[in-house]
C-alpha positions as CSV (number, residue, x, y, z in Angstrom):
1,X,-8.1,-21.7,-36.3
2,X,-6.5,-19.5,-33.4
3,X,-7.4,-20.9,-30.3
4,X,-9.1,-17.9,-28.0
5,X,-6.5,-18.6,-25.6
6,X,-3.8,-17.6,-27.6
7,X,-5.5,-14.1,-28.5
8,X,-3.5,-10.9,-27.3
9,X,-4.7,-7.8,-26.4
10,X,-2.6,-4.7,-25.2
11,X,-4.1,-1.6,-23.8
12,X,-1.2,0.6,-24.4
13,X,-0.1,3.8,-22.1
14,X,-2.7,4.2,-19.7
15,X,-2.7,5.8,-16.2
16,X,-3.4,2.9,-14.5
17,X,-5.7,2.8,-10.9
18,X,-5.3,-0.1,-9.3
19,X,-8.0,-0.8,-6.0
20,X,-6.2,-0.5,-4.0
21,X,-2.7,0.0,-4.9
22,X,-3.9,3.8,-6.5
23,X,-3.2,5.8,-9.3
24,X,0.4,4.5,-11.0
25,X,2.1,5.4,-13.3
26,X,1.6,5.3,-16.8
27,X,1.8,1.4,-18.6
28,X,0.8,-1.0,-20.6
29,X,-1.3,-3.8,-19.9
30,X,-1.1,-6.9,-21.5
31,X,-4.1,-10.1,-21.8
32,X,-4.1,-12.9,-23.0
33,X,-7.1,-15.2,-23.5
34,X,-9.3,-13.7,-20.4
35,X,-6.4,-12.9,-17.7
36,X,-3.6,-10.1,-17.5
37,X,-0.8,-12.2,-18.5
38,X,1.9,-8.9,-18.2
39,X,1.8,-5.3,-16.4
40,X,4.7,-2.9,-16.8
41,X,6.0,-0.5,-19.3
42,X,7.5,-1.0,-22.6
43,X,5.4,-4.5,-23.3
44,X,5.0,-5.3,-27.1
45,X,2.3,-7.6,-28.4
46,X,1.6,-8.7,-32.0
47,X,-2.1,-8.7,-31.5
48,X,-4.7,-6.1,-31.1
49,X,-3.8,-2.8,-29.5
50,X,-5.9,-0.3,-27.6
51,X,-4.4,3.0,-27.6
52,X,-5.5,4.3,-23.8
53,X,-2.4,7.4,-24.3
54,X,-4.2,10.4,-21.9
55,X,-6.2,7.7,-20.6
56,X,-6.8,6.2,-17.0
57,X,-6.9,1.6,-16.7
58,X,-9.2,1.2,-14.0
59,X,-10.9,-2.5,-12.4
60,X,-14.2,-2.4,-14.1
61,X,-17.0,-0.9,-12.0
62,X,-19.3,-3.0,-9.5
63,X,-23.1,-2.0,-10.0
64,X,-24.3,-3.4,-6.2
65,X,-28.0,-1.8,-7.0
66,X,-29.9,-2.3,-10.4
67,X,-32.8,-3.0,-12.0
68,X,-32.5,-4.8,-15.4
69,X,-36.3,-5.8,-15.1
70,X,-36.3,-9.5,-16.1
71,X,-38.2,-11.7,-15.9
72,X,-41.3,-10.1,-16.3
73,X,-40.8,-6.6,-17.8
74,X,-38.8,-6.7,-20.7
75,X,-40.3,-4.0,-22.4
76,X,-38.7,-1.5,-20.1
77,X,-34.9,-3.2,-19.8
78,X,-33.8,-6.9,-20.5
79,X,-30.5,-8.7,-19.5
80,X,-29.2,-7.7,-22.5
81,X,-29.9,-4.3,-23.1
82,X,-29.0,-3.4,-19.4
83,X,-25.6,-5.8,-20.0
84,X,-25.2,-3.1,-23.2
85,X,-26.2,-0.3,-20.7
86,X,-23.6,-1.4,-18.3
87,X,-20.1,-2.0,-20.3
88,X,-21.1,1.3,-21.8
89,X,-20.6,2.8,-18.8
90,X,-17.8,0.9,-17.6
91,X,-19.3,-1.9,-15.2
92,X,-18.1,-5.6,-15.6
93,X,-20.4,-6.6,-12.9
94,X,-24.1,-5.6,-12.5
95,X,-26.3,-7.3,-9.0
96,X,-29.9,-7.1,-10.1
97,X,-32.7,-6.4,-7.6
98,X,-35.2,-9.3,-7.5
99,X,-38.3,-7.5,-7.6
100,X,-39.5,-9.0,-11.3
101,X,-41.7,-11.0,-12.4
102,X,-41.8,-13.5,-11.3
103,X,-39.6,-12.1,-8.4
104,X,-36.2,-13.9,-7.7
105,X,-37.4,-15.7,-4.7
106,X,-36.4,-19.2,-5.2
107,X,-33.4,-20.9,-6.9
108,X,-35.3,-21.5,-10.6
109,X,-35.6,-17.5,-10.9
110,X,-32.1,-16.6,-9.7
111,X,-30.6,-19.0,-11.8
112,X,-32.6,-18.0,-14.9
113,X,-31.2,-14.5,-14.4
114,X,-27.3,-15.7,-13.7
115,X,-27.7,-18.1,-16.9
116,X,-29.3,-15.4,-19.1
117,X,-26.4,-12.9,-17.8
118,X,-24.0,-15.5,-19.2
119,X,-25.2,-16.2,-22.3
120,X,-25.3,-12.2,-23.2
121,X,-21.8,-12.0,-22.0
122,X,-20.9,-8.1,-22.2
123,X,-20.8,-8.3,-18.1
124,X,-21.7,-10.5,-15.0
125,X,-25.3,-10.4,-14.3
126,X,-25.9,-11.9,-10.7
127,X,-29.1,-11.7,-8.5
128,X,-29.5,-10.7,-5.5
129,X,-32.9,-12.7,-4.1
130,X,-35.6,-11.5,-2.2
131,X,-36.0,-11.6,1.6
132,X,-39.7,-12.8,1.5
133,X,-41.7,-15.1,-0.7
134,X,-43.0,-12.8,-3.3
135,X,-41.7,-9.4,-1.8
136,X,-44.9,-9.4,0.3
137,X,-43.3,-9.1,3.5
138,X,-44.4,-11.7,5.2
139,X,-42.5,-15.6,4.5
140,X,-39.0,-15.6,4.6
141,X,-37.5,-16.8,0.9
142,X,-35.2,-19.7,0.4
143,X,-32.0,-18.1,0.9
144,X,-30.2,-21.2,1.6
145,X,-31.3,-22.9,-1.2
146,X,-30.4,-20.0,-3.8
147,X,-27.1,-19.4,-2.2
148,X,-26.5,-23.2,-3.0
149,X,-27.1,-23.0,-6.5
150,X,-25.2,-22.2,-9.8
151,X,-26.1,-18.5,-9.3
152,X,-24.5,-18.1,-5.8
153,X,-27.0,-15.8,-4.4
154,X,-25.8,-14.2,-0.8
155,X,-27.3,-10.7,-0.8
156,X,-30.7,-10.5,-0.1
157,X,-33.1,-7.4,-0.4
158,X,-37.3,-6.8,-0.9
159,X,-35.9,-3.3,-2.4
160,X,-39.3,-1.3,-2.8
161,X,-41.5,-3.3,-0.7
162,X,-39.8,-2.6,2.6
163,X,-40.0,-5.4,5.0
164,X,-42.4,-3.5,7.5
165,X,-42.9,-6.4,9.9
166,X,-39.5,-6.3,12.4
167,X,-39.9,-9.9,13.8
168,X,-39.5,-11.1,9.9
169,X,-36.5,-8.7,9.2
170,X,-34.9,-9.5,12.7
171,X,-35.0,-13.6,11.5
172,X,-34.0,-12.8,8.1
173,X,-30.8,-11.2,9.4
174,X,-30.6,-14.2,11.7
175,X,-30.9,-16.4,8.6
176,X,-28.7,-14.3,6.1
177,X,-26.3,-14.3,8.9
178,X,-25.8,-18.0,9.1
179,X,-25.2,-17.8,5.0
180,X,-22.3,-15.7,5.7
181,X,-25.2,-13.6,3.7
182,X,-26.3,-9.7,3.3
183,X,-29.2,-8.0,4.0
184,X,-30.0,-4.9,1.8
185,X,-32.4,-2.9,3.2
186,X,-35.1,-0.5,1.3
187,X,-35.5,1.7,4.2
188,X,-38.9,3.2,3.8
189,X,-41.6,3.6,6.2
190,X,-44.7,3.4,4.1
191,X,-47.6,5.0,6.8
192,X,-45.8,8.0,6.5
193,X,-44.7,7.9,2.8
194,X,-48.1,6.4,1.2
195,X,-49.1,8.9,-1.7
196,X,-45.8,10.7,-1.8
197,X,-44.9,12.1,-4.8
198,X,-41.6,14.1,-3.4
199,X,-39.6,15.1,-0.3
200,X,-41.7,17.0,2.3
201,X,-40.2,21.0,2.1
202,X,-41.4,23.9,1.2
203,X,-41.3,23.3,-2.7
204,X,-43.8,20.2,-2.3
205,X,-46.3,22.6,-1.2
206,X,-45.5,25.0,-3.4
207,X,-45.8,22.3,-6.4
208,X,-48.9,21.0,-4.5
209,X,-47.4,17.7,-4.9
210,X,-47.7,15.4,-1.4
211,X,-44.3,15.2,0.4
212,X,-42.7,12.0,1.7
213,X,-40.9,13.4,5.1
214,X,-37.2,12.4,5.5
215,X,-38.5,10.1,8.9
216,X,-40.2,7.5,6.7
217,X,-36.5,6.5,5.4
218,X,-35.2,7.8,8.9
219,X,-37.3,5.8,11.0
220,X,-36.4,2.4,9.0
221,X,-32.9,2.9,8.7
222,X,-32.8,3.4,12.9
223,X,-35.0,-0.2,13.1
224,X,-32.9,-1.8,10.6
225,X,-29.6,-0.9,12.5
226,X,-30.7,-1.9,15.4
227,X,-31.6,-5.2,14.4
228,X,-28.3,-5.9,12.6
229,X,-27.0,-5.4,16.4
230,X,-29.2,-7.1,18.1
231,X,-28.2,-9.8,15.3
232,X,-24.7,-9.8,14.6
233,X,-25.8,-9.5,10.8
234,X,-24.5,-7.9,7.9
235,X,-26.7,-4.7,6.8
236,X,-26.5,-2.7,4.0
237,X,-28.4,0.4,4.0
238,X,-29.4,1.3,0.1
239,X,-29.7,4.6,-1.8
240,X,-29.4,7.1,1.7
241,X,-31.0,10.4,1.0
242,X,-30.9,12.3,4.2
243,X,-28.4,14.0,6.7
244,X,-30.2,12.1,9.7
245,X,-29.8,8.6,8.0
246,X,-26.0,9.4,7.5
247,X,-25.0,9.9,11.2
248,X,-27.5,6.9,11.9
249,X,-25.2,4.8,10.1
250,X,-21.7,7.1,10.9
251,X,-22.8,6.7,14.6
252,X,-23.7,2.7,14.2
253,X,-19.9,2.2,12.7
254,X,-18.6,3.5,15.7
255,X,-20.3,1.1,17.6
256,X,-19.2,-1.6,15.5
257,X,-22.2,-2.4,13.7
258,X,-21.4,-4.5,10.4
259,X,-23.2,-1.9,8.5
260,X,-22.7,-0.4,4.8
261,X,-24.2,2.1,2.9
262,X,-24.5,3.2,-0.8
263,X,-25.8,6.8,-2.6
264,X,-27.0,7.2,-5.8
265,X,-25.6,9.9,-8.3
266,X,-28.5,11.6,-8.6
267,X,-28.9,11.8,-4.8
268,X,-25.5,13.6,-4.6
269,X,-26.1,15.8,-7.3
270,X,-29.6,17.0,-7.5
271,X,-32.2,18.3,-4.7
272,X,-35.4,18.6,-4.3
273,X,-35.7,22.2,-5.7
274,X,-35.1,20.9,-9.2
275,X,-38.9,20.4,-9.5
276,X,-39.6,24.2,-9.5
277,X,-38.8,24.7,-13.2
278,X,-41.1,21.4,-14.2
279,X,-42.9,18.3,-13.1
280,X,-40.4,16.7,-15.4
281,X,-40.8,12.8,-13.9
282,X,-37.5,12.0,-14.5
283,X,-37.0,13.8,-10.8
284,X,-39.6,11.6,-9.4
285,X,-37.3,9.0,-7.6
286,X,-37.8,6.8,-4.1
287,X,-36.3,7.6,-2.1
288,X,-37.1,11.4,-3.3
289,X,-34.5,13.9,-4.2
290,X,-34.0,15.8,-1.0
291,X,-33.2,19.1,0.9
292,X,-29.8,20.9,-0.1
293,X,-28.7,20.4,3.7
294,X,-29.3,16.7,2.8
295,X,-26.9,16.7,-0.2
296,X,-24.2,18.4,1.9
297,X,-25.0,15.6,4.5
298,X,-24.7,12.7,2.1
299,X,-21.1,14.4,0.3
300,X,-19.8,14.7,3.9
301,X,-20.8,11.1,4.3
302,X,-18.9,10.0,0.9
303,X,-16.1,12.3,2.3
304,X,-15.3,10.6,5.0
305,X,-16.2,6.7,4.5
306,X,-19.2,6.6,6.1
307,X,-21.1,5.9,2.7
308,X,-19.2,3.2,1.4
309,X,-20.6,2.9,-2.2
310,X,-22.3,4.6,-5.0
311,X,-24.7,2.6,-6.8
312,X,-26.9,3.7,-9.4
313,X,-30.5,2.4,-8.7
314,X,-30.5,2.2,-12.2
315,X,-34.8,1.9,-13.0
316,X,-35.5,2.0,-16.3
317,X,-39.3,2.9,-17.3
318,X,-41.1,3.0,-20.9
319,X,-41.7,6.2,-22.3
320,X,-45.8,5.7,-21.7
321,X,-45.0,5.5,-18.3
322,X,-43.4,8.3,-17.7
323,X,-44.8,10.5,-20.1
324,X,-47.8,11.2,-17.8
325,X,-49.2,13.4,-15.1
326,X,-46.6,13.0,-12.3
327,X,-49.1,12.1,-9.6
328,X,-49.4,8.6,-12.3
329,X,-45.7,8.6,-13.3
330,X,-43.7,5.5,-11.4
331,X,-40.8,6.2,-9.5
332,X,-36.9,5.9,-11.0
333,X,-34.1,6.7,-13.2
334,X,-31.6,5.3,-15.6
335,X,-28.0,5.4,-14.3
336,X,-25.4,3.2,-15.7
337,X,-24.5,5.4,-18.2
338,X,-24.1,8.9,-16.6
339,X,-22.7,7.6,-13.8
340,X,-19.0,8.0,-14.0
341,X,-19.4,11.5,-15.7
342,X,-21.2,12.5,-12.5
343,X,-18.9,10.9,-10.1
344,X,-16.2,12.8,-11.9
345,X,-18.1,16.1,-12.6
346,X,-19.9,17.0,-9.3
347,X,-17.1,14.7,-7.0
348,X,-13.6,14.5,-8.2
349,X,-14.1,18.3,-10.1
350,X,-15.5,20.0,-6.7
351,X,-12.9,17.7,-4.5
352,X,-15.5,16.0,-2.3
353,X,-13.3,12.7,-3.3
354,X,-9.9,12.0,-5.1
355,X,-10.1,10.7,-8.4
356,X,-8.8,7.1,-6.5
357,X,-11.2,7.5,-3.7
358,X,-14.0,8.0,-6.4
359,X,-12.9,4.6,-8.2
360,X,-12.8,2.8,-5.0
361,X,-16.8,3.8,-4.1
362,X,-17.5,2.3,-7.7
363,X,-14.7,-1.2,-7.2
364,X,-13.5,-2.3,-4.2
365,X,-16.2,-1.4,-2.0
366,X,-19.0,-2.7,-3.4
367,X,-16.8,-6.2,-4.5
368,X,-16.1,-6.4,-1.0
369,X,-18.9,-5.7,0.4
370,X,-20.9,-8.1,-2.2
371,X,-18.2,-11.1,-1.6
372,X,-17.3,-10.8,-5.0
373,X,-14.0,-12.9,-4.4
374,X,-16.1,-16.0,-4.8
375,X,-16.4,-15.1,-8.1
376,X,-12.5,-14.8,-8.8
377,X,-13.2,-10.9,-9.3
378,X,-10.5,-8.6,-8.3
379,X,-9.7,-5.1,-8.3
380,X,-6.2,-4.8,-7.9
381,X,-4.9,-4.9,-12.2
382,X,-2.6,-7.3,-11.2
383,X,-0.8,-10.2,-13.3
384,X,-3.0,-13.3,-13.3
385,X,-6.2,-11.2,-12.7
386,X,-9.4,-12.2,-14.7
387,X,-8.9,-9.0,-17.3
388,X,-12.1,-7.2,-16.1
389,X,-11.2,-2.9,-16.7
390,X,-12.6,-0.2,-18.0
391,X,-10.3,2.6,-20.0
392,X,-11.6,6.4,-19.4
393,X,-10.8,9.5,-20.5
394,X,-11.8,11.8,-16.6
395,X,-11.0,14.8,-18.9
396,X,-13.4,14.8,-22.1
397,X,-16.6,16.5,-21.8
398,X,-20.1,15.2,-23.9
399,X,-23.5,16.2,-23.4
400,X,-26.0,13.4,-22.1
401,X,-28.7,12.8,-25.1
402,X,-31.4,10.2,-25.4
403,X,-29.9,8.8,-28.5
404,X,-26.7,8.2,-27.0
405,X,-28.0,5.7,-24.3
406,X,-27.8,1.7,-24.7
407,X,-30.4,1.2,-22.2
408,X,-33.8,0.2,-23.6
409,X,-35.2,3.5,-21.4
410,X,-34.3,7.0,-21.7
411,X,-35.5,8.0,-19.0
412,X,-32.7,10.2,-17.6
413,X,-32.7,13.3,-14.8
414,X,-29.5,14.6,-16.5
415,X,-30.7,14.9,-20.7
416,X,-28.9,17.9,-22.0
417,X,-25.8,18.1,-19.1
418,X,-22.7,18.1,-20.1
419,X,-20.9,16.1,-18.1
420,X,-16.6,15.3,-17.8
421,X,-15.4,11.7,-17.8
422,X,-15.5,9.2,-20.7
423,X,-15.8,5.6,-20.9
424,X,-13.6,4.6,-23.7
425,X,-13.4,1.2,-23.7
426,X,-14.2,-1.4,-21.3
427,X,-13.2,-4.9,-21.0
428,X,-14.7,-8.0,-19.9
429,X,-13.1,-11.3,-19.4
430,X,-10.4,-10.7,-21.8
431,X,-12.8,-9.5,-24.3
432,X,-13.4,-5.9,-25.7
433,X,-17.4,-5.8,-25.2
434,X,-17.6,-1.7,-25.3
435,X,-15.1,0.7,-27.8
436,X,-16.0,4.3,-28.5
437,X,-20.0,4.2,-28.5
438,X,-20.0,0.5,-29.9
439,X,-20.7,-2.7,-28.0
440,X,-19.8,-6.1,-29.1
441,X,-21.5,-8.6,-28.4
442,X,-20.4,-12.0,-26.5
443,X,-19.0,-15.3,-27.6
C-alpha cells in the first residue's frame, strides 16, 4: 500500500497569488503528502493533476467570523456541514463564534469543537471562546485555561450578547492582553437597539418596521476603543456597518490603537433600501443593512486599510425560522459560499480593491490578525508550506440557487444573483476536499 506521504498532486498552470508576494506568473504547483514540495514552471508529476489553465492558486481563505452552531443547534449547521460549506467556498480555516450550546466558555467546549473540526477534516475548525461565563455579561470566562489546551483558544468574543458592563470588558482586555490574546467585540448598544428589526431611515418607517439607529453600534465601538487604549489590548471591531464606526476606528489607528476591523459581504453590497420590494428575512441581519452613504463609508474603509478583513458572519437558520413574519424571524445570513463571487463582483469588478488586495482581506489579514502562525498556517505558496489553496476561476459567472449550497441552511440574501468568481477546487492539507461542486470527505 502507498504510503500517504508519498502521494503527488500537481495543480498545473495557474496564476498564482501569493499573500503577500502578489499575483505571479503563471505555474505549477507541486504537493506532496500535505506540504508544497515544488513551485515553478514546467514541474512534471506522475500522480494526480489538477488542471487550474485560466485559473488563479491562491492561500486558502481565513473565515475570522462564523457560526457553525455546534454544540447545541445542529439542526441549523453542524461542524460538518459548515466544514462542507467552507472548502466549497474556498476557506481552509473557519474560527467559530462561541455562542452555542453549551457556549464555548471553558476548555471541555472549545476542545470539543477543535476535535470535532479534526475529525471532519475538509478545513480547520477552531473556536474562538467567550468573554463571560455563559455570554451573560457578567463573569469573565477561563481564557487562560482554554488558551492552554489542545484547541489553542486566543481570540475571545460574546458576539451577540454585547458585553454592556465596561468595568468587565476593560478587565477582559486586561486579561486577553496578558494571553498575548484578542478581543472581538459585538459592538451593539442594546437600550437603543431593543426591538429593532432594521436600520433607523426613512424606509423603516415606511415598512413600519422599528429601526435600530447607527449610535447603538456607534456608541460601543467609541467605548470599546477607548478601552483597548486605556488597556494596551488587542481589539477587533466585528461586522462594521456605518460611516461613523469607520473613522472611529480610521481615527483610533492613527493614534496607535491596536485595533482591527472586519465587513461582511453583505454589508458592502446591500443597503437598507433592499427591504422596499419585500420583507424577505434573509435582509434581516445584526448589525442591520444600512444607509447607502454607509456602504460608500465602509468601501472607502476597505479602500484604504482601515477595514482590515472581510468575514462572512456566516448564521445559518432553519427554514421554520425564517419562514415567518419578520417581526418573529431571527437575525442572519449564510456566507461561505457567496463570498468570493461578491468580493469579486461588487469589489474587484467596480475597482474598490485589486484582485491581490481582495485576497489579502480574505488571507493574510485575518491569519495575522488571528495568530494563525501557531498553527503552521501560511499564506505565502511557498516550498515547504502546509499545502492549504484554493483554485478559482475570478472570470466565470453562475447564478446563486438554494440547491447549490453545502450549508445545511439556505438562507441566503443573494438567491437568484449571478455573481463572477468560481471556486474550483480547494485544497486542504495536501488533500483535494472540494472539486467542481463535489466535496470529499476527510481521512
Amino acid at each position: 500500500m502507498k504510503d500517504v506521504k508519498d502521494e503527488e498532486i500537481l495543480v498545473k498552470g495557474g496564476r498564482l497569488l501569493g499573500c503577500p508576494g502578489g499575483l505571479r506568473a503563471e505555474g505549477d504547483i507541486l504537493i506532496r503528502g500535505e506540504r508544497i514540495a515544488g513551485v515553478g514552471r514546467g514541474i512534471s508529476s506522475r500522480g494526480r493533476v489538477i488542471d487550474a489553465r485560466d485559473c488563479l492558486v491562491a492561500p486558502g481563505f481565513v473565515e475570522m467570523h462564523a457560526h457553525l452552531r455546534e454544540p447545541g443547534f445542529e439542526y441549523k449547521e453542524d461542524i460538518e456541514s459548515g466544514s462542507e460549506a467552507a472548502c466549497a467556498g474556498g476557506y481552509t480555516a473557519v474560527f467559530c463564534m462561541p455562542n452555542t450550546d453549551p457556549p464555548i466558555d471553558n476548555q471541555a467546549v472549545a476542545q470539543y469543537v477543535f476535535a470535532r473540526g479534526k475529525e471532519v477534516g475538509l478545513s480547520m475548525v477552531l473556536p474562538h471562546g467567550a468573554i463571560t461565563v455563559g455570554t451573560d455579561g457578567k463573569n469573565l470566562a477561563p481564557m487562560s485555561e482554554m488558551a492552554r489546551c489542545g484547541a489553542n483558544v486566543t481570540c475571545f468574543s460574546d458576539d451577540g450578547n454585547s458585553v454592556s458592563d465596561s468595568e468587565v470588558m476593560l478587565r477582559a482586555m486586561e486579561y486577553a492582553a496578558t494571553l498575548g490574546g484578542l478581543i472581538i467585540s459585538h459592538c451593539e448598544d442594546k437600550s437603543l437597539s431593543r426591538g429593532g428589526q432594521m436600520n433607523e431611515s426613512y424606509f423603516s418607517t415606511s415598512l413600519g418596521l422599528e429601526g435600530i439607529p447607527p449610535e447603538a453600534e456607534e456608541i460601543s465601538v467609541f467605548r470599546d476603543i477607548c478601552l483597548a487604549e486605556k488597556a494596551s489590548a488587542r481589539l477587533h471591531i466585528a461586522h462594521v456597518s456605518t460611516a461613523a464606526s469607520v473613522e472611529l476606528v480610521r481615527e483610533a489607528k492613527k493614534r496607535g490603537v491596536l485595533v482591527s476591523a472586519e465587513v461582511t459581504p453583505h454589508h458592502f453590497s446591500l443597503t437598507d433600501s433592499a427591504l422596499l420590494t419585500s420583507y424577505d428575512t434573509n435582509l434581516k441581519v445584526n448589525p442591520p443593512l444600512r444607509s447607502a452613504q454607509d456602504v460608500k463609508a465602509v468601501l472607502e474603509g476597505l479602500a484604504d486599510g482601515t477595514i482590515d478583513v472581510i468575514a462572512t458572519d456566516h448564521a445559518p437558520h432553519a427554514p421554520h425560522e425564517k419562514e415567518v413574519e419578520f417581526e418573529k424571524a431571527p437575525f442572519g445570513v449564510i456566507g461561505l459560499e457567496t463570498s468570493l463571487g461578491l468580493v469579486v463582483t461588487k469589489l474587484v469588478d467596480s475597482g474598490i480593491l485589486s484582485l491581490e488586495e481582495a485576497i489579502a482581506k480574505l488571507t493574510i489579514s485575518p491569519a495575522r490578525i488571528t495568530g494563525m502562525e501557531r498553527w503552521g498556517y501560511s499564506t505565502t505558496l511557498a516550498e515547504g508550506d502546509i499545502a492549504n489553496f484554493v483554485v478559482f476561476n475570478a472570470d466565470e459567472k453562475w447564478t446563486v440557487k438554494p440547491e447549490g449550497f453545502r450549508s445545511r441552511s439556505k438562507n441566503s440574501p443573494f438567491l437568484g444573483w449571478e455573481l463572477k468568481g468560481r471556486v474550483q477546487s480547494t485544497i486542504f492539507e495536501g488533500r483535494v476536499v472540494f472539486e467542481r461542486g463535489e466535496v470529499f470527505p476527510g481521512a
